[in-house]
N, C-alpha and C positions, 0 to 999 in steps of 0.2 A: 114476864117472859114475852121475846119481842117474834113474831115471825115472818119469815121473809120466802116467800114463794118464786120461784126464778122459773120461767118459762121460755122454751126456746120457739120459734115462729114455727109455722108448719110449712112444709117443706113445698119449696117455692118454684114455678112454672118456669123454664127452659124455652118453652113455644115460639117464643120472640126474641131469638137473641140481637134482635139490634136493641131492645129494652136496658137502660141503662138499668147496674144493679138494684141501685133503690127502687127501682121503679116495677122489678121483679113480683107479679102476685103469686097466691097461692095457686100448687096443683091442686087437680079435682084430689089424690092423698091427701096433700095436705089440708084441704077442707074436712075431708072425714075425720084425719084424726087430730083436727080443732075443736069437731064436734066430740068426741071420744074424750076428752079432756073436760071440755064443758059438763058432760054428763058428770063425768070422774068428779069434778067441783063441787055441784051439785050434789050428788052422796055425801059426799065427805063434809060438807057443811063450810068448804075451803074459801072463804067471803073475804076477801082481805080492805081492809080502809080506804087505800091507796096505789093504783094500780099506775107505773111510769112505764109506759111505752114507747121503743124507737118508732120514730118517723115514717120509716120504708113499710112500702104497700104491703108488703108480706106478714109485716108486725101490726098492722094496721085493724088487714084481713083477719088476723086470727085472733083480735082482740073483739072486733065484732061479732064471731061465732061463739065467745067464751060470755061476752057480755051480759050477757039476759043472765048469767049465775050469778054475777057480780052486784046483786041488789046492793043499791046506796050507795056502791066504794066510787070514789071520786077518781077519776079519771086525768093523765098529765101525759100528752104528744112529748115527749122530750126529743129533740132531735140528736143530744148528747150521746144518747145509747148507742146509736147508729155508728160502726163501726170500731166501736169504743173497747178499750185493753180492760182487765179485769182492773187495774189500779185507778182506768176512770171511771169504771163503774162502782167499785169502793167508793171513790171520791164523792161521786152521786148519792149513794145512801146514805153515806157520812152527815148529809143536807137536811135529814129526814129528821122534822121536828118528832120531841119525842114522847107527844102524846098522839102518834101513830103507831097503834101498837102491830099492826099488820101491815105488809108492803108486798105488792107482785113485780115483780122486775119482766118486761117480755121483750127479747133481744135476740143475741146474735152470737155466735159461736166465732172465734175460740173464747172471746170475752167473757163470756156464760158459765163455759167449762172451768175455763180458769177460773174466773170466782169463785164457783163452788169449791174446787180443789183447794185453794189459797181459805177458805172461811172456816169449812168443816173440819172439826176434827177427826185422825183416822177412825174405819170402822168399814162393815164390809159393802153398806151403800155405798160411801165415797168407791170403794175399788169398783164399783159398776159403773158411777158416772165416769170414771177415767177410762173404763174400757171403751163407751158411746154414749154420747150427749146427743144423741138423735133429735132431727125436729119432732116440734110438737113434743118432747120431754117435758115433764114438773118436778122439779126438787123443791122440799120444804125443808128449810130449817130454821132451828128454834135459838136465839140466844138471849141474854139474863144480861140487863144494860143499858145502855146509851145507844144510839144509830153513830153519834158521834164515834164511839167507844169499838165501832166493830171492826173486827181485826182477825190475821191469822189465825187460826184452830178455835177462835172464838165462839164458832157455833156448830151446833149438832145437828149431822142431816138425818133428818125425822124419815125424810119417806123420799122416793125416787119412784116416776113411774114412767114408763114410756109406752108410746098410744097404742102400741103392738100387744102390749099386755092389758089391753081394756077389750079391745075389739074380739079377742078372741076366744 
């Protein structure tokens, strides 16, 4: 059983709009509920191998808040995620050798959403991530297979949390 953890960045600072988008950090929000997730990790024992991250300050940001949970899992800057469609982020894990049996994906929305929608098969988590994929969200899901292998309805989302429901 393979799983793949999708994280969305925490929601990113406005302050400076001459800031090109990449270049966007985290709000003082979204640091909290980067922190809120980290914890969330943390309990949950949610340690994954391989963790690819986009490029942009905001994915950056919220992978150094979550870090310190992520004992040993090796770490990969992908610049690829960065603005990337759910079919090049498929493409991406499709890459993923497959004696990694856990992978965090941390990105960017609609990319994110969509994958999850196009991977999971139905069930009444997926109907929450279609309602909002909020920053700082975690979907886990679980499939039986190849990285090569993964595909439409192919995997089952195990768990969805979003940081509003940690904090409160």
């Amino acid at each position: 059983m393979k799983r793949l953890y999708i994280l969305r960045h925490g929601k990113s600072s406005w302050e400076d709009p001459a800031l090109a988008d990449h270049e966007r950090p985290l709000a003082k929000r979204g640091q909290r509920a980067s922190e809120a997730i980290a914890k969330h990790l943390r309990r949950e024992g949610a340690i994954p191998e391989l963790v690819l991250c986009s490029s942009a300050i905001r994915t950056l940001e919220t992978l150094e808040r979550i870090e310190p949970e992520l004992e040993g899992a090796k770490v990969r800057i992908e610049t690829r995620v960065y603005e990337a469609s759910a079919g090049e982020l498929l493409a991406l894990l499709r890459e993923l050798p497959d004696d990694v049996g856990s992978a965090m994906l941390i990105g960017h929305n609609p990319g994110l959403e969509d994958l999850i929608a196009g991977l999971a098969s139905p069930g009444p988590e997926l109907d929450r991530v279609r309602e909002k994929f909020p920053t700082a969200a975690l979907a886990t899901l679980e499939f039986e297979g190849r990285w090569s292998e993964l595909g439409e309805g192919s995997a089952k989302l195990v768990a969805f949390v979003k940081p509003r429901e940690l904090e409160a």
